[in-house]
N, C-alpha and C positions, 0 to 999 in steps of 0.2 A: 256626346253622340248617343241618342237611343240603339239600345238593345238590338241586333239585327236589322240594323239600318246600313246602308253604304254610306262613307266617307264624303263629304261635299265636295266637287272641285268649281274653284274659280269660273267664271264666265269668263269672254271675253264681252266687252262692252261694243265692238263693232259688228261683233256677228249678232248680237241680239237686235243692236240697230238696223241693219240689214232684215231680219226678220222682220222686224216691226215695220220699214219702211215698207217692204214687198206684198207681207203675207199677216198684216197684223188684224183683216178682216178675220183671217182664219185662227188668230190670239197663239201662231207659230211662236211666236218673241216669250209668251208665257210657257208654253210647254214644253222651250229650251231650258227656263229658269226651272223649271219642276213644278210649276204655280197651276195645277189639273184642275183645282176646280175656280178660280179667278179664270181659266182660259174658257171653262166653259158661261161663265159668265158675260166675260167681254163679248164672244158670240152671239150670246142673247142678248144684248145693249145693242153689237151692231143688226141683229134683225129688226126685235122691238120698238128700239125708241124711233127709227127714220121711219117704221108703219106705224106708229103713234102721231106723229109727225102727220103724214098724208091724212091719216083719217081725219087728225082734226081740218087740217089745211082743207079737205074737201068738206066737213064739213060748217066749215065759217064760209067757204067759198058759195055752200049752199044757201045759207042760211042769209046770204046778200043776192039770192037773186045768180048767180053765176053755174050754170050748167055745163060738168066738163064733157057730157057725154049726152048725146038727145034722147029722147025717150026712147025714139022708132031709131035705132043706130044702121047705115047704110055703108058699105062696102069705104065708097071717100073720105067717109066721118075719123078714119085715123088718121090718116094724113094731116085733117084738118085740127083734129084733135092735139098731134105734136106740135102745129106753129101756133095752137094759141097761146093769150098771154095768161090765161090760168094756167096751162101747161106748163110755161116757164116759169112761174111763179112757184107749183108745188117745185116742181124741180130745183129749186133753188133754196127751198125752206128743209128738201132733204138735203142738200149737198152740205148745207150749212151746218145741219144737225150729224154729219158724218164727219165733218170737219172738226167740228168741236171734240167729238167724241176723241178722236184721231191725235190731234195735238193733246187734249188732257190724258193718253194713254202715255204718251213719252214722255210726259214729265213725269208721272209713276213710275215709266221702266225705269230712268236714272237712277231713282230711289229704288228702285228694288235689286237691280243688279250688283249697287253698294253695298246694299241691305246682306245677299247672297254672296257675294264675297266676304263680306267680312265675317260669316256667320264660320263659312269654308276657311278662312284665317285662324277662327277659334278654336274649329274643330283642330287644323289639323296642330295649332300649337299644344291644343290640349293631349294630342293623342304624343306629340314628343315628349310631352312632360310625365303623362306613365309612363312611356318606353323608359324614359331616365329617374322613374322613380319619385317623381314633385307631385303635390298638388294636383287635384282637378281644380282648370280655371274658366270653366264651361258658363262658371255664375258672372263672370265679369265682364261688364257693357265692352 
């Protein structure tokens, strides 16, 4: 353990799943782990990448001829605008892209909550073993 650092305690693995299932747009599940700036990352992936997403989506959508919104836009034009089929189309290329993102974040949490256990394992074996005088075993996987 670093120099004026706190002590790691264990996670539990349900409460971070919990986190991630409810509140993982907001990267809650990382900055139970302690992971500050991975949480601020993942936040940035869930903005970016699904408006990287649209812009292309509108612009291929443009670039074929498909108009999601008219030139001169009138009071009905959203209405009309939500039941089209380019409408449902971006709609679907972001859910997909939020989707992905979603499932590849749990299977990292698995591995990091391991990862943060066992690190907290180390620690606190390490910290028994000066109390009783042994070795520092900080250096072993």
């Amino acid at each position: 353990m670093r120099e004026g650092t706190r002590p790691r305690k264990r996670k539990s693995f349900f409460i971070a799943f919990l986190l991630w299932f409810f509140f993982a747009f907001l990267a809650a599940h990382k900055l139970y782990l302690g992971l500050y700036r991975e949480a601020v990352r993942l936040i940035l992936l869930y903005f970016f990448l699904p408006l990287g997403a649209v812009v292309g989506t509108i612009l291929l959508l443009h670039a074929f001829g498909v108009r999601l919104v008219p030139a001169e836009p009138r009071p009905g034009d959203v209405q009309a605008l939500i039941r089209s089929p380019a409408f449902a189309a971006l709609t679907g290329v972001v859910l997909a892209v939020l989707t992905a993102i979603w499932i590849w974040d749990f299977r990292v949490l698995m591995r990091q909550v391991r990862e943060h256990n066992e690190a907290a394992a180390r620690e606190e074996m390490n910290q028994r073993a000066t109390v009783s005088g042994k070795t520092n075993l900080t250096d072993q996987p």
